[in-house]
C-alpha positions as CSV (number, residue, x, y, z in Angstrom):
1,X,307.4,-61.8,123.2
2,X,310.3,-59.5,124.8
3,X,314.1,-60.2,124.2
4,X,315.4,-61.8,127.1
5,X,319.0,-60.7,126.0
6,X,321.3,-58.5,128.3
7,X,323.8,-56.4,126.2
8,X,327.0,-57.1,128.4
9,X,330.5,-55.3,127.5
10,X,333.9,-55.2,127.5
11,X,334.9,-51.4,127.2
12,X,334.2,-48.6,129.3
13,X,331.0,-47.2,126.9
14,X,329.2,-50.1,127.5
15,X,327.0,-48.7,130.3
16,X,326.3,-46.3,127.3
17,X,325.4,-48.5,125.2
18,X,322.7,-50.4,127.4
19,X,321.9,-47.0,127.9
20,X,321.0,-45.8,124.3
21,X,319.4,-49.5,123.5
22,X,316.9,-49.8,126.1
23,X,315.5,-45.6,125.7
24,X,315.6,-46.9,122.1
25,X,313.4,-50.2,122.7
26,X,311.6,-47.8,124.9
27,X,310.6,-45.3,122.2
28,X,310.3,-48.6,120.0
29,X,307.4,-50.1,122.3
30,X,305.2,-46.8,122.3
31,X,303.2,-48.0,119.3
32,X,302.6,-51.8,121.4
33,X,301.3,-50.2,124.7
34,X,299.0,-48.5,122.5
35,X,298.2,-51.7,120.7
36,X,297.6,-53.3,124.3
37,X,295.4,-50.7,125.7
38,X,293.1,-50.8,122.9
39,X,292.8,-54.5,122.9
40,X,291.9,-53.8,127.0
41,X,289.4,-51.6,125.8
42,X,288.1,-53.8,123.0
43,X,288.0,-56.5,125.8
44,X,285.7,-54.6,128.3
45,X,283.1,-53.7,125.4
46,X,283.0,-57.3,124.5
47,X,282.6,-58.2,127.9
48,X,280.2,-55.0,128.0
49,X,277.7,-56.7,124.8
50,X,277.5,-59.9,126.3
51,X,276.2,-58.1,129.8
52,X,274.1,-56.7,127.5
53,X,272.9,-59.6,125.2
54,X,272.0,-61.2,128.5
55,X,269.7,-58.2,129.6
56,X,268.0,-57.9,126.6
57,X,267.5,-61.8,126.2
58,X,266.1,-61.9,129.8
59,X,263.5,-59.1,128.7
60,X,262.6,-61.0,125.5
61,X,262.1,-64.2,127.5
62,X,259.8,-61.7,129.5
63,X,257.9,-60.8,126.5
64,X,257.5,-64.7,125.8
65,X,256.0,-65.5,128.9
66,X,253.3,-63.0,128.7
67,X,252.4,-64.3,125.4
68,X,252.2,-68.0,127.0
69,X,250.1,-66.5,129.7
70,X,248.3,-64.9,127.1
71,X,247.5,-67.6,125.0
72,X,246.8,-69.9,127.9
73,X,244.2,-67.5,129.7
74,X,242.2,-70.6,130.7
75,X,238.1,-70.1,131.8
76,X,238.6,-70.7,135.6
77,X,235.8,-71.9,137.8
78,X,234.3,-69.9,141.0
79,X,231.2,-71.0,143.7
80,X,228.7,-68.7,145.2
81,X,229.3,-70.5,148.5
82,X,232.5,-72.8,149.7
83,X,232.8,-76.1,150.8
84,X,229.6,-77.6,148.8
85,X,232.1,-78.7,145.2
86,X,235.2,-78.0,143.8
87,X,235.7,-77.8,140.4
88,X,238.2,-77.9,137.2
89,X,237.9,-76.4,133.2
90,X,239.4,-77.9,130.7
91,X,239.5,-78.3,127.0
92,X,236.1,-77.4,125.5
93,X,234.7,-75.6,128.5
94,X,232.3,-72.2,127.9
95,X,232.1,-69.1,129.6
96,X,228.9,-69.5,131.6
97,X,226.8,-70.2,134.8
98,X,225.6,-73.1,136.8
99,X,223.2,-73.5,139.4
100,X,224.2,-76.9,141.5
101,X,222.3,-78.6,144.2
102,X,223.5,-81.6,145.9
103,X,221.2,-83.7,148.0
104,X,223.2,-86.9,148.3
105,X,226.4,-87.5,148.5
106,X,225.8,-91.3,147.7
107,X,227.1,-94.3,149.9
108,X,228.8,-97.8,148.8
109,X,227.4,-100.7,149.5
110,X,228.7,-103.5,152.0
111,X,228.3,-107.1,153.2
112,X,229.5,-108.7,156.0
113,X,230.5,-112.4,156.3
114,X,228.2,-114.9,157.3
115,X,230.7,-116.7,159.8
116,X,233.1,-115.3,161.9
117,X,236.6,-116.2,162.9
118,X,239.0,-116.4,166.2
119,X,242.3,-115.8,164.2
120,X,242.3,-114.3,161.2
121,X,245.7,-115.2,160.2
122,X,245.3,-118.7,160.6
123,X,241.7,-119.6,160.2
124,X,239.4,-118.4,156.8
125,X,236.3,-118.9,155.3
126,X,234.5,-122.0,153.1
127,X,236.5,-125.4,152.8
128,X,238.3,-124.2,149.6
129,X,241.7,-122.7,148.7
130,X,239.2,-121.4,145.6
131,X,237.1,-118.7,145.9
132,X,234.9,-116.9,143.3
133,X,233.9,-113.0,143.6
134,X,230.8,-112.1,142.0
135,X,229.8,-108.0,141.9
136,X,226.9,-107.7,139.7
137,X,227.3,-110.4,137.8
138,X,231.2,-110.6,137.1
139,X,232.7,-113.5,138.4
140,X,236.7,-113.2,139.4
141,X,238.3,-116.4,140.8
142,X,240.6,-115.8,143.5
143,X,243.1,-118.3,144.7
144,X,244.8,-117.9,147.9
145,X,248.1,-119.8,149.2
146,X,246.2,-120.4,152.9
147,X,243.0,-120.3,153.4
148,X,242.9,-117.7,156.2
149,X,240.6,-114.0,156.6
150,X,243.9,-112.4,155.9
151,X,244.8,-113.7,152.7
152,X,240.9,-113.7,151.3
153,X,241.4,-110.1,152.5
154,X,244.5,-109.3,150.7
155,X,243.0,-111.1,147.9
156,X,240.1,-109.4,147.2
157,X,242.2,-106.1,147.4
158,X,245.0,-107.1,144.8
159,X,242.2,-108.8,142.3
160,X,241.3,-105.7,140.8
161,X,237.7,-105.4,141.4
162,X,237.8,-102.3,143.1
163,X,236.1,-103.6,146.1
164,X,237.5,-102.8,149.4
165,X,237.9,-105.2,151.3
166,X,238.6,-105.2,155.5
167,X,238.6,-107.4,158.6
168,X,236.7,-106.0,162.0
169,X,236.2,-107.3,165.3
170,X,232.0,-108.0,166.0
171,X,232.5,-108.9,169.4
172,X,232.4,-106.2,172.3
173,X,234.0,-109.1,174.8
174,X,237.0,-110.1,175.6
175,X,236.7,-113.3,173.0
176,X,237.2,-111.7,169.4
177,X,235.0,-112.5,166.8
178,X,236.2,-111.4,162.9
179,X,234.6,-111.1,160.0
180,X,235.3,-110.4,156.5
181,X,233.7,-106.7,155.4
182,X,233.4,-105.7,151.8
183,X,232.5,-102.6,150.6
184,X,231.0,-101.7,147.1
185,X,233.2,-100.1,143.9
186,X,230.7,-97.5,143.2
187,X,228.0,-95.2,144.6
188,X,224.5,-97.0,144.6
189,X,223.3,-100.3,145.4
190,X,225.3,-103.5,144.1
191,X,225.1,-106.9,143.9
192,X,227.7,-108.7,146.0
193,X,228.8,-112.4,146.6
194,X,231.4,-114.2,147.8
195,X,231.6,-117.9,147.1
196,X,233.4,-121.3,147.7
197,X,235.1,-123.3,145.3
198,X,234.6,-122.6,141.5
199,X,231.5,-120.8,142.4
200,X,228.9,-123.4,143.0
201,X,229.6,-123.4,146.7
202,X,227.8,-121.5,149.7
203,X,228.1,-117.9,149.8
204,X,230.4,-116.9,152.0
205,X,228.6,-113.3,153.0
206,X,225.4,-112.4,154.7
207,X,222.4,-112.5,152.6
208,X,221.2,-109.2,153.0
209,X,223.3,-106.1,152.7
210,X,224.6,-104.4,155.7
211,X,224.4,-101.1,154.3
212,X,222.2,-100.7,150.6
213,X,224.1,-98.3,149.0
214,X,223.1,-95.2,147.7
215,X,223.2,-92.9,143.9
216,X,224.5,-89.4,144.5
217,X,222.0,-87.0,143.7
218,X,222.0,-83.3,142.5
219,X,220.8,-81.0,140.0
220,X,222.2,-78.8,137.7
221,X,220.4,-75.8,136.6
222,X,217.1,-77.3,138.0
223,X,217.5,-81.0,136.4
224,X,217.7,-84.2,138.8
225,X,220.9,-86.3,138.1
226,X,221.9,-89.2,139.7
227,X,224.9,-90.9,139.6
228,X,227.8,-93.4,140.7
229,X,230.2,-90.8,141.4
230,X,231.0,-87.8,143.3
231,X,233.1,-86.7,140.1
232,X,230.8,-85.4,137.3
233,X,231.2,-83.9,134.2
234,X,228.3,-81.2,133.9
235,X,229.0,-79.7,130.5
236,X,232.1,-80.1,128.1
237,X,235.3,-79.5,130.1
238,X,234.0,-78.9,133.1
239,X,234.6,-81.4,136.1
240,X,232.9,-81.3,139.5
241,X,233.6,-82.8,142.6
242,X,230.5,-83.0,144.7
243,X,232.3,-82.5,149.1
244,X,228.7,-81.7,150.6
245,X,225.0,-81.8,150.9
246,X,223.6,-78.3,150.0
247,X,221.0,-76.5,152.3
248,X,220.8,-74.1,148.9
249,X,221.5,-73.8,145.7
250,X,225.3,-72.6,144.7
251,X,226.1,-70.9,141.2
252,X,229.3,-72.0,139.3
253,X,230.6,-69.4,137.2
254,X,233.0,-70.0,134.3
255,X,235.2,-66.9,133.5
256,X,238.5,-66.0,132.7
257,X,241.3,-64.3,135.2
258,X,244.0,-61.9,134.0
259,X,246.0,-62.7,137.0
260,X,248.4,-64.7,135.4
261,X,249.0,-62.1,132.8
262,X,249.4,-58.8,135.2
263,X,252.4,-61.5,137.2
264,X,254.2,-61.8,134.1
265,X,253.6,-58.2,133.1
266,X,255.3,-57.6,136.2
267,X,258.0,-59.5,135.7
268,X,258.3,-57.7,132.3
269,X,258.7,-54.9,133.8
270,X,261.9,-55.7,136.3
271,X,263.5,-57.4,133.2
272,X,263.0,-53.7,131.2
273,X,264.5,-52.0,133.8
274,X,267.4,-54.1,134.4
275,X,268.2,-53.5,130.4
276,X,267.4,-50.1,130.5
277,X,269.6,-49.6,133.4
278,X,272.5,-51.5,132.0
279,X,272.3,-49.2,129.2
280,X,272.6,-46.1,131.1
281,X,276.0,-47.7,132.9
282,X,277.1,-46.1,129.8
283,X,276.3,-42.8,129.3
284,X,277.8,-40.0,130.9
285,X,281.6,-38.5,131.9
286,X,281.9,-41.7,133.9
287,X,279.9,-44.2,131.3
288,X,281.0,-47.5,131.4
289,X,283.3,-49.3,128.3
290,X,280.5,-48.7,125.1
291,X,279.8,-44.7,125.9
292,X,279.5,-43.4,122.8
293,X,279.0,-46.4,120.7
294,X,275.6,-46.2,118.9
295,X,275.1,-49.2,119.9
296,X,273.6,-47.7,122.9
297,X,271.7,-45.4,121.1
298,X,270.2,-47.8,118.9
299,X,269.0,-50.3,121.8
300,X,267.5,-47.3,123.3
301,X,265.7,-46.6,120.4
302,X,264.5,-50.6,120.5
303,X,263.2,-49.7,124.3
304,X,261.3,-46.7,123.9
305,X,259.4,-48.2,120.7
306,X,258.3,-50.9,123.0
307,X,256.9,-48.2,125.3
308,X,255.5,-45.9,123.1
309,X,253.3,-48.7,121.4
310,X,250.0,-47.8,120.4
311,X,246.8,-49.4,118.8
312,X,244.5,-48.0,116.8
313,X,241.1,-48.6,119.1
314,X,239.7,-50.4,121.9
315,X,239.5,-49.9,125.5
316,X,243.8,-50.2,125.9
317,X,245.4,-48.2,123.8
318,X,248.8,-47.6,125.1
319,X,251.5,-49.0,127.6
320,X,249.6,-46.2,130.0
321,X,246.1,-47.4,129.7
322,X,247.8,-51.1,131.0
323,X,249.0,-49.4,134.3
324,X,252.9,-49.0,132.5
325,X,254.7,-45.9,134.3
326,X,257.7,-44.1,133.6
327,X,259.1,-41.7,136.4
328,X,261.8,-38.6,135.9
329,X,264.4,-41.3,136.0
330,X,262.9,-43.5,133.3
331,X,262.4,-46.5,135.5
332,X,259.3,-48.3,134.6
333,X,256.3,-49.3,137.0
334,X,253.3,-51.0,136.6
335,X,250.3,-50.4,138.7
336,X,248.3,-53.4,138.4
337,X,245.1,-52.1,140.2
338,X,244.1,-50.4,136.8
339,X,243.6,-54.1,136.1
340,X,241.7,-55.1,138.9
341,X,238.6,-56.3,138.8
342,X,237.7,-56.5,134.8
343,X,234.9,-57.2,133.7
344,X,235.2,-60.5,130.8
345,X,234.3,-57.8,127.8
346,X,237.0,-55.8,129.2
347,X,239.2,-58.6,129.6
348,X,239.1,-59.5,126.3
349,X,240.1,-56.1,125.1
350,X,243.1,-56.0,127.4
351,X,244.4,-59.5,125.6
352,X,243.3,-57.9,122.7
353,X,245.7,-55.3,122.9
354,X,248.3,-57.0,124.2
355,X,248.1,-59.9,120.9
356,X,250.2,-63.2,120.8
357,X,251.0,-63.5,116.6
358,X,253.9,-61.8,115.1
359,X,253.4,-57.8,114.6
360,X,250.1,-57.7,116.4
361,X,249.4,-55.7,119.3
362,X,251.9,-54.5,121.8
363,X,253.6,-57.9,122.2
364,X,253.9,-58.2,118.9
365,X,255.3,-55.1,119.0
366,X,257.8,-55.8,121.8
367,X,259.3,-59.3,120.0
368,X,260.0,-58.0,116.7
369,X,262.1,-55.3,118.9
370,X,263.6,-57.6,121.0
371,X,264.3,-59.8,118.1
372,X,265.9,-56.6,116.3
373,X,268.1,-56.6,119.4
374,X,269.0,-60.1,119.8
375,X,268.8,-61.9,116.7
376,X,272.0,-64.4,116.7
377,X,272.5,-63.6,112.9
378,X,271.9,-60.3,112.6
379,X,270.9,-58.5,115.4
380,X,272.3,-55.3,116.8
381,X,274.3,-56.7,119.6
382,X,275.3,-59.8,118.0
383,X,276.5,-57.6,115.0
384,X,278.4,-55.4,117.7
385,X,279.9,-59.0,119.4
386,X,281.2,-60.0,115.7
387,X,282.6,-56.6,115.5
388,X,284.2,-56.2,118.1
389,X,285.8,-59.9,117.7
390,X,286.6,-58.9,114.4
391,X,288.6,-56.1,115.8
392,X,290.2,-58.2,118.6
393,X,291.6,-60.4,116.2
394,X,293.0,-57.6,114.4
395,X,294.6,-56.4,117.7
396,X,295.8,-59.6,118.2
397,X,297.8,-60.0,114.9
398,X,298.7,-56.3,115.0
399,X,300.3,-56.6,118.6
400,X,302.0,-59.9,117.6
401,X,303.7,-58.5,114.2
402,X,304.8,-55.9,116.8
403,X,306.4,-58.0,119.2
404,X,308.5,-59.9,116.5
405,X,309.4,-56.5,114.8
406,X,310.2,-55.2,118.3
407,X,312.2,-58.3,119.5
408,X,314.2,-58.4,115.8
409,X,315.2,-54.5,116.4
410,X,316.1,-55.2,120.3
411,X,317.8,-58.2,119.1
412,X,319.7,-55.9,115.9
413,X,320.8,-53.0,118.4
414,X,322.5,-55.3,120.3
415,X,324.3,-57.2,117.6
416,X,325.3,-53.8,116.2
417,X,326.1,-52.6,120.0
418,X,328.5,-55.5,121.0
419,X,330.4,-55.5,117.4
420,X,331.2,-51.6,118.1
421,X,331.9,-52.2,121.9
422,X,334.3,-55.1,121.2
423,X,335.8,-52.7,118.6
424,X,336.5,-49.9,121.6
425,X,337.4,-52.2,123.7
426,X,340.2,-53.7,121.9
427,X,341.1,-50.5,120.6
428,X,341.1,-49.5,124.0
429,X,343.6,-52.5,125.0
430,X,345.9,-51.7,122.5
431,X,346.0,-47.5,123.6
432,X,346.5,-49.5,127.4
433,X,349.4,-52.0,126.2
434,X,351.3,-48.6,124.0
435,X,350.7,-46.4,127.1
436,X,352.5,-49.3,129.5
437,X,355.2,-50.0,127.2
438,X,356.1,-46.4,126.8
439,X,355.6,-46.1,130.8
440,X,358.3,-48.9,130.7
441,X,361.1,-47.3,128.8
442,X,360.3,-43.8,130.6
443,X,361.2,-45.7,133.7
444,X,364.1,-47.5,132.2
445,X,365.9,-44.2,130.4
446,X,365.8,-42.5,133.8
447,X,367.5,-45.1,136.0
448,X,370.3,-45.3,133.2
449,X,370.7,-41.3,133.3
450,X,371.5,-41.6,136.9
């Protein structure tokens, strides 16, 4: 903090005197703008290691999400032919082929009401607020608020039998006629009744079926199936949904794709080159506020061991084998057609190469670097960031002790300064009242002479 004391004077030196004391506090402060432009520069490193920190944590992130890809290279399913089934892998699901041939899709069954109604929000079925729902052999009682088509209807919906029910029109004049349809909960023929009371009434539906319903049929590598469902499970983890009849038999091949790897390989490599840029923002005549440091050198040193990573055998042996390219300029590339198209043994010896587990393969490689870099205890930058805030709160004190030693001298010289110009200045009053006096009697000796 600066005096805010103005040296102010009585005698004619005292323009001196403010004179000699601020060249003086100027001299003084020399030592404090050096103080304050290291601190500036100590500023813009730290402000250049955090840029930094957040590069090389964005590339290890990178790193991370190959290994997730890695590790979660799933088998993914693919048809001969579209249209006839989709399909889904999951947990315990093989590498392997299917042969599938569908030649029904299945149907529900449905009944239709035996009687039919004018209005089916005021007029229902049966006698009895009561009704019981048999399918197969499972009685649910239903108890409706009105007896009307509509409420039996939303009923049957809400009771949790799975059976759909719906209300059409069965008359093509202009007199309606409605009746109650219900259609079956599964694939394949069911029994289906609908009766009044507590079940030992009438049935309510027609005796017959209006539509017998049917299995869905197919094969799987040359074995009839038939089923409830269009959904089937046709070996551990792998699900199939049945869309169409097949003229032919489709193949269903379970495999694994590296496409989700070579995306987040790609990724890897904009997040490289953003660090590796950043770094170079301070090399050079014009480098930014860390030329110099070794930090730089050392992170470069982290970079190119990730690049130059090579295994000892298999079909990938180094960053180039993977399609990883530098040019004269050292920005990385990655040409992902070398990757195109592999075959599942080769496949395997690309994710062999890459490796998930610490120190293995290049990614293991490439985290134990990064983790060099970024470690929050004792990585390299975060052991730069301490330094440097070491050193900042070194400035700090240094520039304050300054200040007060500056502020007590400015404070001293002008003590000193106004006890020497009061001194003058009375001195200077008493030289004034002599002169005056001696003016006076000069004056008066002369007009008595005359």
């Amino acid at each position: 903090m600066g005096s805010t004391t103005i040296f102010t004077g009585a005698s004619s030196y005292s323009q001196d005197f403010v004179q000699v004391i601020e060249r003086s506090m100027a001299i003084a402060r020399l030592p404090l703008l050096q103080l304050q432009q290291q601190r500036l520069r100590t500023n813009e490193q730290q402000s250049a290691v955090t840029e930094l920190q957040g590069r090389f944590q964005s590339l290890k992130l990178s790193f991370d999400e190959i290994v997730t890809r890695v590790k979660a290279t799933q088998l993914t399913a693919s048809f001969s032919a579209n249209g006839i089934a989709t399909a889904t892998v999951g947990e315990g699901a093989q590498k392997g082929a299917f042969t599938l041939e569908v030649s029904s899709l299945g149907s529900f069954t449905s009944f239709l009401s035996g009687s039919a109604v004018l209005d089916p929000a005021t007029e229902g079925l049966g006698a009895e607020l009561t009704k019981v729902l048999v399918v197969d052999g499972v009685e649910t009682t239903l108890t409706l608020e009105t007896n009307t088509l509509r409420g039996l209807s939303d009923a049957i919906n809400a009771s949790g039998s799975a059976l759909e029910a719906s209300i059409i029109n069965v008359s093509s004049n202009s007199t309606p006629s409605y009746k109650l349809v219900l259609q079956g909960n599964k694939l394949g023929a069911q029994a289906i009744e609908l009766r009044d009371g507590d079940g030992s009434g009438p049935n309510l539906l027609e005796g017959s079926a209006l539509q017998a319903g049917q299995n869905v049929s197919y094969k799987v590598n040359g074995v009839d199936i038939h089923g409830e469902s269009r959904s089937v499970t046709i070996a551990p983890g792998v699900n199939v949904q049945f869309a169409a009849v097949s003229t032919s038999a489709v193949t269903l091949t379970i495999s694994r794709t590296g496409s989700p790897v070579l995306d987040a390989i790609q990724s890897m490599v904009a997040a490289y080159n953003l660090a590796s840029g950043k770094l170079n923002d301070h090399r050079g005549a014009a480098g930014g506020a860390l030329q110099g440091s070794s930090t730089i050198q050392t992170l470069s040193q982290v970079l190119r061991r990730v690049a130059s990573y090579t295994a000892a055998d298999g079909d990938f042996r180094s960053a180039t084998d993977i399609g990883l390219r530098f040019d004269d300029k050292g920005i990385l590339s990655f040409n992902s057609t070398a990757l195109n198209g592999l075959s599942e043994e080769k496949l395997e010896s690309l994710l062999s190469f890459l490796g998930t587990a610490p120190g293995e393969g290049f990614l293991g490689t490439a985290l134990a670097a990064m983790q060099e870099a970024t470690s929050t205890e004792a990585g390299i930058l975060s052991t730069e960031r301490n330094a440097i805030t070491a050193r900042l709160r070194t400035s700090d004190n240094q520039i304050r002790d300054t200040q007060e030693r500056l502020d007590r001298m400015d404070k001293d010289l002008r003590d000193r300064f106004a006890i020497v110009d009061s001194t003058i200045a009375a001195l200077q009053q008493q030289a004034l009242f002599i002169n005056n006096m001696f003016e006076a009697m000069r004056i008066s000796t002369r007009s008595y002479s005359r």
